[in-house]
MDTraj code that builds the backbone (N, CA, C; nanometers):
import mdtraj as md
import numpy as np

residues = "UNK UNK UNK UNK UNK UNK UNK UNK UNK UNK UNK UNK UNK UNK UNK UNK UNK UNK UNK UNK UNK UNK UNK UNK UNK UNK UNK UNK UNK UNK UNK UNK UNK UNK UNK UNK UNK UNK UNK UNK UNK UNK UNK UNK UNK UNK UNK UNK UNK UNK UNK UNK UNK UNK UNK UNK UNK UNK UNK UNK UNK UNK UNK UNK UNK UNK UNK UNK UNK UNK UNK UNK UNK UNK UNK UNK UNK UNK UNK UNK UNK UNK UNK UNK UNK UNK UNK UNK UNK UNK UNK UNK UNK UNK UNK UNK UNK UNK UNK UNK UNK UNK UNK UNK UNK UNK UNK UNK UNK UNK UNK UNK UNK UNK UNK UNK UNK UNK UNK UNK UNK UNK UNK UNK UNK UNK UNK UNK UNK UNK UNK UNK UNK UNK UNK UNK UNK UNK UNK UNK UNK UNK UNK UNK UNK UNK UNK UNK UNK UNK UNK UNK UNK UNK UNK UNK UNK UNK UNK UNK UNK UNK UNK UNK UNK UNK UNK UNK UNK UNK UNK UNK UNK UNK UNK UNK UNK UNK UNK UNK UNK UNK UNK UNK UNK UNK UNK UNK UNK UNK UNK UNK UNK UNK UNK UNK".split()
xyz = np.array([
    [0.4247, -1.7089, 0.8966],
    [0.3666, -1.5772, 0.8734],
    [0.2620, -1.5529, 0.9814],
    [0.2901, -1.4483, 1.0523],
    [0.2236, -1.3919, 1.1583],
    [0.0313, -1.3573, 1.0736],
    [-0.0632, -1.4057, 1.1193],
    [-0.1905, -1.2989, 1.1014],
    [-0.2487, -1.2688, 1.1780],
    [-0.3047, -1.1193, 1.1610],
    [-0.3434, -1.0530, 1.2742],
    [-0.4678, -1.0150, 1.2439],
    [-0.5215, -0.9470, 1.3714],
    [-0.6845, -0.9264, 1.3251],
    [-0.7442, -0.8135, 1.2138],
    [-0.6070, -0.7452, 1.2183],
    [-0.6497, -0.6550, 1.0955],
    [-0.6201, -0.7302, 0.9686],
    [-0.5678, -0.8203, 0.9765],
    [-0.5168, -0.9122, 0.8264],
    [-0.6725, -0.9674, 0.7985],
    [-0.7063, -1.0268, 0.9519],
    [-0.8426, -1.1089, 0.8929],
    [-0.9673, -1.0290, 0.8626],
    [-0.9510, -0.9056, 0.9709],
    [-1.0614, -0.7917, 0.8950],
    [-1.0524, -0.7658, 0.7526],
    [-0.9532, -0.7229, 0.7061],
    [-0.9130, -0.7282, 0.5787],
    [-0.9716, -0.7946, 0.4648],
    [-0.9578, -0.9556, 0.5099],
    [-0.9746, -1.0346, 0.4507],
    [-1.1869, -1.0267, 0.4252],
    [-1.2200, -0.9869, 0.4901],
    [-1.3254, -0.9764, 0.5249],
    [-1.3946, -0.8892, 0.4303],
    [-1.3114, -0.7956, 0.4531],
    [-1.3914, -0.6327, 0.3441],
    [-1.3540, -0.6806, 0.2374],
    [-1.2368, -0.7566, 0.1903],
    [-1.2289, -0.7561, 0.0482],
    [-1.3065, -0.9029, 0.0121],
    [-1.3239, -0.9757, 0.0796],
    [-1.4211, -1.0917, 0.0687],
    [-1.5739, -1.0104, 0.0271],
    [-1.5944, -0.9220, 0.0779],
    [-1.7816, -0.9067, 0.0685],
    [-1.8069, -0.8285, -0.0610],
    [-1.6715, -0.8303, -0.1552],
    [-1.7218, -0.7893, -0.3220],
    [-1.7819, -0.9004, -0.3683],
    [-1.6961, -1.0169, -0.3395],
    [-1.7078, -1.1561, -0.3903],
    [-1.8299, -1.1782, -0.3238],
    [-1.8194, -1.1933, -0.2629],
    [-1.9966, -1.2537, -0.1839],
    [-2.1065, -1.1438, -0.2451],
    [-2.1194, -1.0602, -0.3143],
    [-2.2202, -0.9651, -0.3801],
    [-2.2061, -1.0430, -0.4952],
    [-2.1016, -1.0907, -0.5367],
    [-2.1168, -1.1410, -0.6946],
    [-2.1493, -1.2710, -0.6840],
    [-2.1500, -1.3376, -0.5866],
    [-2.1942, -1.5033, -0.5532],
    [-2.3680, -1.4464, -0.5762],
    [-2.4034, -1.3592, -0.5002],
    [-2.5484, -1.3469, -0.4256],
    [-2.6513, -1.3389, -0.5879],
    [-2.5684, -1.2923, -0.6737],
    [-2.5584, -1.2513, -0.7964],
    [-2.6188, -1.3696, -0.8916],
    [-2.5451, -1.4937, -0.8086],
    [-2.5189, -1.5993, -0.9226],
    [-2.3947, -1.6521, -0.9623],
    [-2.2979, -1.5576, -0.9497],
    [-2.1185, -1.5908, -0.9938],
    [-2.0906, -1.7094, -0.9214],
    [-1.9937, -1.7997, -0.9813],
    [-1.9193, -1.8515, -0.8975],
    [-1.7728, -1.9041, -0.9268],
    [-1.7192, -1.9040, -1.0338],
    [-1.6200, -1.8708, -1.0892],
    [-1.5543, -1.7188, -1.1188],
    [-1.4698, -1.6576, -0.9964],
    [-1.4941, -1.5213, -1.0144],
    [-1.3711, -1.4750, -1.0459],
    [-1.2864, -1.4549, -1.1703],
    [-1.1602, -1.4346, -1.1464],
    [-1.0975, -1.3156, -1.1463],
    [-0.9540, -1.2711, -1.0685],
    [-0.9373, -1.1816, -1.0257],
    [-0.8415, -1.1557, -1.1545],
    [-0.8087, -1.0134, -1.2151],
    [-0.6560, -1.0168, -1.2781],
    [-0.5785, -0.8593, -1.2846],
    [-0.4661, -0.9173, -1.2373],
    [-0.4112, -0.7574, -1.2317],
    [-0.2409, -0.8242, -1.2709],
    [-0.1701, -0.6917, -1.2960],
    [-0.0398, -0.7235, -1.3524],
    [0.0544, -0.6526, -1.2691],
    [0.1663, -0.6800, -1.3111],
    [0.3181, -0.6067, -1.1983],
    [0.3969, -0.6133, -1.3609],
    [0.4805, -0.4593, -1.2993],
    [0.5649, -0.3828, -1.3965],
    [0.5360, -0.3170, -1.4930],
    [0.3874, -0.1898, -1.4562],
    [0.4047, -0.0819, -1.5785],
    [0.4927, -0.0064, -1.5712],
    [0.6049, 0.0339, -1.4662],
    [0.6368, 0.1596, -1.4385],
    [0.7897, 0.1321, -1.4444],
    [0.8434, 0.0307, -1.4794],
    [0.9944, 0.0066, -1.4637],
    [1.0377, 0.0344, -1.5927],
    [1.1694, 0.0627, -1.6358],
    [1.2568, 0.0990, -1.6776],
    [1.3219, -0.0721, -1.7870],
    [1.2826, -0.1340, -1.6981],
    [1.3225, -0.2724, -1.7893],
    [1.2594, -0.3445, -1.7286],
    [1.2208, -0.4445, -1.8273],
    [1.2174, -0.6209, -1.7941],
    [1.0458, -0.6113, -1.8272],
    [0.9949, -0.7540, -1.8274],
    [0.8522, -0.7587, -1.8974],
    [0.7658, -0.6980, -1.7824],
    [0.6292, -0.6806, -1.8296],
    [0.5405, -0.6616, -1.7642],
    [0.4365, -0.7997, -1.7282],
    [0.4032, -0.8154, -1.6022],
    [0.3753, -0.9481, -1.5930],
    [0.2185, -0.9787, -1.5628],
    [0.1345, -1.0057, -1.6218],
    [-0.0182, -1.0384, -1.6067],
    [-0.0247, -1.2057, -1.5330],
    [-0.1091, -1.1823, -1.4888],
    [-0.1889, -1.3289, -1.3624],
    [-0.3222, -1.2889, -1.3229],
    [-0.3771, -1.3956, -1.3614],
    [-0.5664, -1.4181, -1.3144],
    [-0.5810, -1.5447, -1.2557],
    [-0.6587, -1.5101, -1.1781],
    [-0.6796, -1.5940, -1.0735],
    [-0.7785, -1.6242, -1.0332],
    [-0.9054, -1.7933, -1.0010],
    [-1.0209, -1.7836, -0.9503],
    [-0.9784, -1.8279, -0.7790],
    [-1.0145, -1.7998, -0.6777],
    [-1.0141, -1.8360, -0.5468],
    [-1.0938, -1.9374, -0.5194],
    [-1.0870, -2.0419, -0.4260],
    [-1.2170, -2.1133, -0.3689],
    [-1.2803, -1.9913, -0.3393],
    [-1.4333, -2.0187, -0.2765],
    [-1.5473, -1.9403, -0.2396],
    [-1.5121, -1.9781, -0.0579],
    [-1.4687, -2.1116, -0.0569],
    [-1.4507, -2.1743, 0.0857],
    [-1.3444, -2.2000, 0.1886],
    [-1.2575, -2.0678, 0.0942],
    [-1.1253, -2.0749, 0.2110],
    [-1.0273, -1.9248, 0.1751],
    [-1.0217, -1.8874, 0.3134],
    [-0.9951, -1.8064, 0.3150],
    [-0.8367, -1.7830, 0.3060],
    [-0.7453, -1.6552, 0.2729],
    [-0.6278, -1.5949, 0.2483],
    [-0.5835, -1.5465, 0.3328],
    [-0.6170, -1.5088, 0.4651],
    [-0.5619, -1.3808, 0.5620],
    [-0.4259, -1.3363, 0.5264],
    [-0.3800, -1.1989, 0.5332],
    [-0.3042, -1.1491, 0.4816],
    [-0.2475, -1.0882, 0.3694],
    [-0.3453, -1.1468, 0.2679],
    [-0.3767, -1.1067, 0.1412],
    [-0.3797, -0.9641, 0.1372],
    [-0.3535, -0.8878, 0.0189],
    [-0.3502, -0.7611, -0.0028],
    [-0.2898, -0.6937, -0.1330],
    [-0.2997, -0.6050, -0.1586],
    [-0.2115, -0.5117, -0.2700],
    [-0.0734, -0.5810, -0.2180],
    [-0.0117, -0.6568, -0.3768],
    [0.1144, -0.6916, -0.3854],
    [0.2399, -0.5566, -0.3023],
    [0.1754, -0.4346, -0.3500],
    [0.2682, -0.3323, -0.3193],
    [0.3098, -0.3316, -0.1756],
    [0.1452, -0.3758, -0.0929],
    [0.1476, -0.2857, 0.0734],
    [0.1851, -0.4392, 0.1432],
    [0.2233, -0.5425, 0.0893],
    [0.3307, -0.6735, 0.1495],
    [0.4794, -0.6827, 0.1455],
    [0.5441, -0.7104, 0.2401],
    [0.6488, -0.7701, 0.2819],
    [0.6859, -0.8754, 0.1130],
    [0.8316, -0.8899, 0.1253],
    [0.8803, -0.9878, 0.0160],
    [0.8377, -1.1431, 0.0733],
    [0.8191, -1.1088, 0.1894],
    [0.8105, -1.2722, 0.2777],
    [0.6892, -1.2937, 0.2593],
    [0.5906, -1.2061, 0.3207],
    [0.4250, -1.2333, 0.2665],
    [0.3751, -1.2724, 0.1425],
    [0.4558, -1.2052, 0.0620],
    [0.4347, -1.2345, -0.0597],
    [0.4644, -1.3753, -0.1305],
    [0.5736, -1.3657, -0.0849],
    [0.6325, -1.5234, -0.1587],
    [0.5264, -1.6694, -0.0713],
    [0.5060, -1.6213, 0.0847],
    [0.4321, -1.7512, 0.1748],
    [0.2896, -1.7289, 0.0516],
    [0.2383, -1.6040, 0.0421],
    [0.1017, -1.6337, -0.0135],
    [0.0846, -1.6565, -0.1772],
    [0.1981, -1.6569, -0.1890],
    [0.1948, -1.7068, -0.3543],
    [0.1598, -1.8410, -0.3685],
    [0.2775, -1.9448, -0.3084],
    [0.2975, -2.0528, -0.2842],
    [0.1272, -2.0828, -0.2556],
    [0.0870, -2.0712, -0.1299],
    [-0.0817, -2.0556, -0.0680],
    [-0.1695, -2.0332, -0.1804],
    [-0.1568, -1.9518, -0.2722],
    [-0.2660, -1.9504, -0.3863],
    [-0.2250, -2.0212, -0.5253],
    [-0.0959, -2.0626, -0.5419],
    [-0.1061, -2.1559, -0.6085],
    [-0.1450, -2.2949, -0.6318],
    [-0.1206, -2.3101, -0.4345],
    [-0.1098, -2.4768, -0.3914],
    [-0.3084, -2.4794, -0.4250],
    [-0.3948, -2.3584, -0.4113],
    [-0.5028, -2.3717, -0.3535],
    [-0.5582, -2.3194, -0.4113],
    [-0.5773, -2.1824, -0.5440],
    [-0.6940, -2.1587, -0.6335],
    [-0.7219, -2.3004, -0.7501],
    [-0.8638, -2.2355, -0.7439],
    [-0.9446, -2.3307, -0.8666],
    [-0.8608, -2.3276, -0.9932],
    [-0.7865, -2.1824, -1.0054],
    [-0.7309, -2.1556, -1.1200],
    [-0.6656, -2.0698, -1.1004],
    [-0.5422, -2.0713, -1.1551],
    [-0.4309, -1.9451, -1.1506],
    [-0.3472, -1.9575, -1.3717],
    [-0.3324, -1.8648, -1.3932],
    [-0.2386, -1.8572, -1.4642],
    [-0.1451, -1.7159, -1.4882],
    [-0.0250, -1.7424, -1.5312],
    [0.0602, -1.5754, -1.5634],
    [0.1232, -1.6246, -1.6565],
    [0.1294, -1.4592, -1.7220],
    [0.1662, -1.4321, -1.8464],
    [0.2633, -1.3222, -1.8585],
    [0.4071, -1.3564, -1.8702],
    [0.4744, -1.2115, -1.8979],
    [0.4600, -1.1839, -2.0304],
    [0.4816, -1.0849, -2.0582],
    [0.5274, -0.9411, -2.1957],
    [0.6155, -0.9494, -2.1856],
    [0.7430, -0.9848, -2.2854],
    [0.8334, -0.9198, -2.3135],
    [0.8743, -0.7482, -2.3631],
    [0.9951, -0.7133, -2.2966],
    [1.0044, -0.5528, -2.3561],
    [1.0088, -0.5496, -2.4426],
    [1.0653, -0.6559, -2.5537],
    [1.0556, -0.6027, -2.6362],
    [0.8702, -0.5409, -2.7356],
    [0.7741, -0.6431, -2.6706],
    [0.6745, -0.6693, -2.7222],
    [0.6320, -0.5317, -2.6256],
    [0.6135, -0.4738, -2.5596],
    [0.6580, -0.3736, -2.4899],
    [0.7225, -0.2491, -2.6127],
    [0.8033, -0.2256, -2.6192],
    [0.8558, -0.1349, -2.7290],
    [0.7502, -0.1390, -2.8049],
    [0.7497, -0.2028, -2.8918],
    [0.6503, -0.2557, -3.0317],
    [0.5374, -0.1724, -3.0111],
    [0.4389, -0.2290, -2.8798],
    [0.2589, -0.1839, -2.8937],
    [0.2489, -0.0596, -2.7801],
    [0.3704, -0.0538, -2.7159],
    [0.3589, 0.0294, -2.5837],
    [0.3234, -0.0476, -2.4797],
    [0.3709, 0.0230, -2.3586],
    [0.2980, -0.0798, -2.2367],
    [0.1659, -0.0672, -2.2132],
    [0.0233, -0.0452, -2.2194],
    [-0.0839, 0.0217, -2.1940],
    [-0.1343, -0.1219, -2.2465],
    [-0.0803, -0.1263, -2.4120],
    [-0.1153, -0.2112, -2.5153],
    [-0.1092, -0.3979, -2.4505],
    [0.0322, -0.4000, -2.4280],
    [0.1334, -0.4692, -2.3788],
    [0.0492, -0.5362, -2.2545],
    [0.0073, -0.4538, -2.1638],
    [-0.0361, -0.5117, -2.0272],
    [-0.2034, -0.5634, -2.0432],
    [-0.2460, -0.4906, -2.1221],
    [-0.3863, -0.5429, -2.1463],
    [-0.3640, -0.7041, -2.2954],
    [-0.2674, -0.6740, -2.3624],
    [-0.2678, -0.8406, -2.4346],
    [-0.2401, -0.9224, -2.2955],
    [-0.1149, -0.8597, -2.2348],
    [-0.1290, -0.9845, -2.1146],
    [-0.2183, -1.0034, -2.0370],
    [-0.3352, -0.9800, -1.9796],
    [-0.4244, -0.9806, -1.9360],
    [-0.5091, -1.0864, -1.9751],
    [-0.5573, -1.0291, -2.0767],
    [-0.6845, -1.1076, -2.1721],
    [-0.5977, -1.2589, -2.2055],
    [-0.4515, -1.2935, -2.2087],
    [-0.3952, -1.3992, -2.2623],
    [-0.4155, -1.4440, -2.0904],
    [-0.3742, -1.4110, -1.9860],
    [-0.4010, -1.4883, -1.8436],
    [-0.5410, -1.4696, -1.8481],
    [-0.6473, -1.4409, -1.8629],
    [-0.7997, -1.5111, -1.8992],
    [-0.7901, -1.6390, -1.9278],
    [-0.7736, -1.6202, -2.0983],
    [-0.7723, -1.6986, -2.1769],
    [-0.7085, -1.8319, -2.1509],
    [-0.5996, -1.7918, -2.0057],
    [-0.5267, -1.9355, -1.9880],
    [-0.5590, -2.0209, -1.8977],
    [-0.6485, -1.9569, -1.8296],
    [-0.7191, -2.0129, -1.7046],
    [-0.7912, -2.1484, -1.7354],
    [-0.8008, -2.2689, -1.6240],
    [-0.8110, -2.3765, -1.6801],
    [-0.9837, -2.4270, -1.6297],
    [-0.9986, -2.2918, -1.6141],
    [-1.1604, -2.3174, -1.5762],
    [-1.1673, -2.1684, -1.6233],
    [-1.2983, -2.1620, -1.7245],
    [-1.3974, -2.0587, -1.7591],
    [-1.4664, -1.9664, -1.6330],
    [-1.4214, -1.8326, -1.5969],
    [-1.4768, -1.8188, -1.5171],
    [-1.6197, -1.7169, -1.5943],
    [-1.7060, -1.7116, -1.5211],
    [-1.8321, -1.6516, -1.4895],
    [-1.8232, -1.5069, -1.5011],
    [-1.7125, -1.4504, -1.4633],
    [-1.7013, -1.2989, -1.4479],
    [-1.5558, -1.2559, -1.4370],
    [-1.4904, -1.1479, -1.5069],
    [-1.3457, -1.1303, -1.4328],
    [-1.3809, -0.9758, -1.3902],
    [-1.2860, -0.9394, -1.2878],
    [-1.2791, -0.8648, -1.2056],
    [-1.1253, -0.8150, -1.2841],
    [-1.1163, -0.6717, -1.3104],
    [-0.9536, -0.6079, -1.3083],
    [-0.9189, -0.4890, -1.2082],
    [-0.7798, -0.4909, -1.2146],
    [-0.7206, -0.3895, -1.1040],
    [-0.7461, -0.2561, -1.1968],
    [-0.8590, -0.2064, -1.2453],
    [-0.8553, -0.0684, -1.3098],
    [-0.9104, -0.0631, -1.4259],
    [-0.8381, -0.1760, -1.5229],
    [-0.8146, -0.1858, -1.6769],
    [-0.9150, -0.2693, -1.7358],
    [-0.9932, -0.1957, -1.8287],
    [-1.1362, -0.2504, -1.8811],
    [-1.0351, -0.3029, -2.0182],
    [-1.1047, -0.4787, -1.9870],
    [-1.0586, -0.5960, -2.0832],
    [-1.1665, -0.5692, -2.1595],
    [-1.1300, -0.5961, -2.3307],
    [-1.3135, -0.5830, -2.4309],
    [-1.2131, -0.7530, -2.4735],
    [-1.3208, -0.7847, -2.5407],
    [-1.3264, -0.9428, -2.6577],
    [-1.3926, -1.0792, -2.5652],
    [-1.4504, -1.0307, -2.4512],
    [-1.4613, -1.1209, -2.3913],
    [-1.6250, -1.1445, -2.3832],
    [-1.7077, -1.2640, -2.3906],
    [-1.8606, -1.2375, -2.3916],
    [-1.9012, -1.2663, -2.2456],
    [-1.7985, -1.2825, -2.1465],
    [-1.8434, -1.3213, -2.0103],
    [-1.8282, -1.1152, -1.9722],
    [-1.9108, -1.1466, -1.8188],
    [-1.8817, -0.9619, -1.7958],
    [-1.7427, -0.9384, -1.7538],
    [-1.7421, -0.8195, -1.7508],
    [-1.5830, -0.7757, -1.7144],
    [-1.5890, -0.6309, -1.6622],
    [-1.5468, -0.6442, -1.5015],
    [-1.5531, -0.5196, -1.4403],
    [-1.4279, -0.4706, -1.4058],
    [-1.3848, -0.3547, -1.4328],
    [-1.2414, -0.2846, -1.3810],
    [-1.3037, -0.1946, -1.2876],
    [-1.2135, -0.2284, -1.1409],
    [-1.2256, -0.2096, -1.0510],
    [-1.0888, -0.0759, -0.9957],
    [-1.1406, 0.0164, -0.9442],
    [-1.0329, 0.1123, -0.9362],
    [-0.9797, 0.0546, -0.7809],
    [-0.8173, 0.0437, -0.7783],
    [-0.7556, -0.0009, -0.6583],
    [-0.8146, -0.1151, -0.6316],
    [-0.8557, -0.2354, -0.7234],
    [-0.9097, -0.2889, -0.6968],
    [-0.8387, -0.4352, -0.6425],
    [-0.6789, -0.4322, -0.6255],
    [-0.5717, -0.5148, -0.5781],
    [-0.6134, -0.4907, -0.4595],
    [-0.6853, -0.3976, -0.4119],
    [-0.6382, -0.3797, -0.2009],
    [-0.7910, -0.3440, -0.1806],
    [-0.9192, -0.3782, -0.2883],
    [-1.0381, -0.3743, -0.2584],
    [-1.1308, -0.5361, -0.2850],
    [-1.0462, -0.6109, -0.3361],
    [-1.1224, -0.7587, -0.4071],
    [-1.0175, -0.8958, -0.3861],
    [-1.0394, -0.9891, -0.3226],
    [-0.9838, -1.0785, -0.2633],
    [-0.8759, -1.1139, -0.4165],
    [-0.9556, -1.1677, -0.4929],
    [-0.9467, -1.2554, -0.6170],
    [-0.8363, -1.1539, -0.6955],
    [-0.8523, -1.0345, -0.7163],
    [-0.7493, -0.9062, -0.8019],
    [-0.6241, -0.9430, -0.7161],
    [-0.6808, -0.9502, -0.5850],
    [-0.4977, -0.8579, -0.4418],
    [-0.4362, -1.0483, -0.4978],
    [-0.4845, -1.1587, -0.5253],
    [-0.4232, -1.3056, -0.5512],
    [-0.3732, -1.2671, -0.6660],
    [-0.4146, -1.2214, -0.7460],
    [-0.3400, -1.1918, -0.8776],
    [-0.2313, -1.1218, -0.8838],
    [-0.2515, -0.9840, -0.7955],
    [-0.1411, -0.9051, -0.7774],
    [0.0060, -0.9746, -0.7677],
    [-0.0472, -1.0604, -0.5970],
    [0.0661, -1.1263, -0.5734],
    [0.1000, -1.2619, -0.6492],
    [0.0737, -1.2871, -0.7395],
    [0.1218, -1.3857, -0.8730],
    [0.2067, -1.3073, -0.9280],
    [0.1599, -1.2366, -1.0034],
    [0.2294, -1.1304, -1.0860],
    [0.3266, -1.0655, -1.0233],
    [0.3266, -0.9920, -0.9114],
    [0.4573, -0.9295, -0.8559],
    [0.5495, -1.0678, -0.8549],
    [0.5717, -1.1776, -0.7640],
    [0.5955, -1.2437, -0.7353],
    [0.7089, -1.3048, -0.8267],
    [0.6054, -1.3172, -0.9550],
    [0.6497, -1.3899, -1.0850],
    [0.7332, -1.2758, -1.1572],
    [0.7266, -1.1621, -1.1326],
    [0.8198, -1.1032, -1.2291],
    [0.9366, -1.0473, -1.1296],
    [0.9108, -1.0226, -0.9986],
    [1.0605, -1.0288, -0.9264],
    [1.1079, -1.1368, -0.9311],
    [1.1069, -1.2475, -0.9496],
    [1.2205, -1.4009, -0.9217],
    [1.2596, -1.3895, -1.1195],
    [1.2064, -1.2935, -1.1845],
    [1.2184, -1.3056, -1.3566],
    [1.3339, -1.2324, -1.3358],
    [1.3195, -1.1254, -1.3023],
    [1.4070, -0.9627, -1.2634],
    [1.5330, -1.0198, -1.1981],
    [1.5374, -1.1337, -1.0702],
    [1.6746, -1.2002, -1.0078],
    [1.7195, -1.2625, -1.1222],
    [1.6538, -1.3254, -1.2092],
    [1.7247, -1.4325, -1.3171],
    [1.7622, -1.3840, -1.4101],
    [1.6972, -1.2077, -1.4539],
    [1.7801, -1.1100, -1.5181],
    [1.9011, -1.0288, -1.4960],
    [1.8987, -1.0670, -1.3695],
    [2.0367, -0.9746, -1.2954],
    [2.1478, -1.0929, -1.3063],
    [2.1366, -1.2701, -1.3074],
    [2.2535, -1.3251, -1.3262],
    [2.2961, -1.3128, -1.5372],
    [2.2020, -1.2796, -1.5654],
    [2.2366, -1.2784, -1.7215],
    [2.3028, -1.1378, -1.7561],
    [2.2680, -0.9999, -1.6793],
    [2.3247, -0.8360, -1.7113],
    [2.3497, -0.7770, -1.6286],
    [2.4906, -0.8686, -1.5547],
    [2.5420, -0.8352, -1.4527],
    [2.5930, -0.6745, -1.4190],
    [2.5387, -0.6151, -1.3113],
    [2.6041, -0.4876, -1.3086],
    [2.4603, -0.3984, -1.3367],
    [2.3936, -0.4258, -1.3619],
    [2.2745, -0.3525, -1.3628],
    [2.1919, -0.3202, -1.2259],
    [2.2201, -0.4763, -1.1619],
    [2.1688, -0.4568, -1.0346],
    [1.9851, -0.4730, -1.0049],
    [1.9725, -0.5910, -1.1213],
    [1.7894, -0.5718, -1.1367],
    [1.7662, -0.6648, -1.0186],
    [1.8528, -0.7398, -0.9751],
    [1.7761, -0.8620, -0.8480],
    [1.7145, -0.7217, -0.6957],
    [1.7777, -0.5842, -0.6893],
    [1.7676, -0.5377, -0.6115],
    [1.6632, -0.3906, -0.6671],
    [1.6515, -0.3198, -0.7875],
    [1.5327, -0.2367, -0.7852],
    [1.4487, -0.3201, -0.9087],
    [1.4902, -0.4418, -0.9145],
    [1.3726, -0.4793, -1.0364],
    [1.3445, -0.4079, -1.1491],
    [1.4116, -0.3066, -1.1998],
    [1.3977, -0.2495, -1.3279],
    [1.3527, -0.1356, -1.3021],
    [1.2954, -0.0714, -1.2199],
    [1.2723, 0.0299, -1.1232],
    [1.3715, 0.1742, -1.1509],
    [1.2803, 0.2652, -1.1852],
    [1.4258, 0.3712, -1.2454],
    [1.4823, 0.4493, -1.0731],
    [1.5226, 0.3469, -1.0646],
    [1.6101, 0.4358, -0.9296],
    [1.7258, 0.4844, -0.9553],
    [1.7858, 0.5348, -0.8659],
    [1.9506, 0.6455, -0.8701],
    [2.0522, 0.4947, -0.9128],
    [2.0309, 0.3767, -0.8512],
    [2.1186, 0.2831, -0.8434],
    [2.1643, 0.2108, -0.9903],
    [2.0283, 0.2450, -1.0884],
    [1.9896, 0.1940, -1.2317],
    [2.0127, 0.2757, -1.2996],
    [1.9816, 0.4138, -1.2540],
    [2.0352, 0.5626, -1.3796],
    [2.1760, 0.5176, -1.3953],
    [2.2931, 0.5115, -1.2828],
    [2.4240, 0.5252, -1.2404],
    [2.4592, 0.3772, -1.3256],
    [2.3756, 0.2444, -1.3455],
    [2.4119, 0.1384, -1.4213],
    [2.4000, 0.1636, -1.5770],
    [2.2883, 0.2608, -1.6011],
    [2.2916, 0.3063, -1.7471],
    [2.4040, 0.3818, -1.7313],
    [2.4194, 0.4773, -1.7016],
    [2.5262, 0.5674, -1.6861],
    [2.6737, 0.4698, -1.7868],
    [2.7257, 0.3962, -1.7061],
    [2.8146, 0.3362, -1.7081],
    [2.8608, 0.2302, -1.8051],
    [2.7007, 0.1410, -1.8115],
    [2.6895, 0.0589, -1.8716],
    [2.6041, 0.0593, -2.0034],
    [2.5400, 0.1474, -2.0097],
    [2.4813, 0.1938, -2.1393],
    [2.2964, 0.0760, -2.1372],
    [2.2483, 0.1212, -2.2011],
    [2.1688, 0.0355, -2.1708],
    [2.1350, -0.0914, -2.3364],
])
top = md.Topology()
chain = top.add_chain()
for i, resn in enumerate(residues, 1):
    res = top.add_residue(resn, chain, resSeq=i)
    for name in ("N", "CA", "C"):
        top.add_atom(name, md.element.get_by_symbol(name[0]), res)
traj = md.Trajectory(xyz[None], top)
């Protein structure tokens, strides 16, 4: 994986949230954001994440604004190397049941909760977590503004596209290894046909 100086600038601006919350006192700072409110099928997937303080990501970013290749090299990279990572899918059906809104915030607070170190503070991509007595800030765009959220992102995307390929060898003809559940023309035309 190529990095470039705008990767490491990058890395930089979204580093100096974290360094305000060190200056703070934090040092367990975890990031959490989820992949799949907006698809048509398959779970919605939550991941929180604490980073070292002492090593940096270059390339890091909103799961969305990466390459499938970036994504997968820096998954691997923040798994081999946070203090703490965990993910949590939702099932649709659990999904149906509470709604997704519902759905993505239990998964959330359950990737907290699974983390194998207590962090100090969590950070979210938007979505204000309550039950928790540590603080908790939702951060707007906060995947492509906070080192620790954009690691989570790419957990979560990550983890629920290789879910989405392993759903496409089980409901063949749907075609989820290629829009991921995604209501595209390619998935209307599989309901179409195939009913859902």
């Amino acid at each position: 994986m190529r990095i470039t100086d705008k990767d490491r600038e990058r890395w930089r601006d979204m580093q100096a949230y974290t360094e305000e919350l060190v200056s703070q006192g934090y040092q367990a700072i975890a990031g959490v954001d989820e992949a799949g409110r907006g698809p048509l099928a398959g779970p919605v997937v939550a991941a929180a994440c604490i980073l070292p303080l002492d090593r940096q990501f270059p390339g890091l970013n909103d799961s969305k604004k990466m390459t499938v290749r970036r994504r997968e090299t820096l998954y691997q990279d923040i798994i081999e190397n946070a203090i703490s990572y965990s993910i949590v899918p939702v099932s649709a059906e659990i999904i149906d049941l509470i709604n997704i809104r519902n759905a993505t915030l239990q998964g959330m607070a359950a990737a907290v909760r699974s983390l194998k170190v207590m962090p100090d503070i969590v950070l979210t991509d938007a979505m204000a977590l309550q039950g928790f007595s540590i603080p908790v800030q939702a951060i707007i765009k906060g995947d492509s503004k906070v080192n620790c959220i954009a690691a989570a992102s790419v957990l979560a995307k990550v983890s629920r596209d290789r879910l989405m390929r392993e759903y496409d060898a089980f409901y063949p003809g749907y075609g989820f290894a290629q829009h991921k559940g995604y209501g595209t023309k390619a998935h209307y035309q599989a309901l179409d046909d195939l009913g859902s």
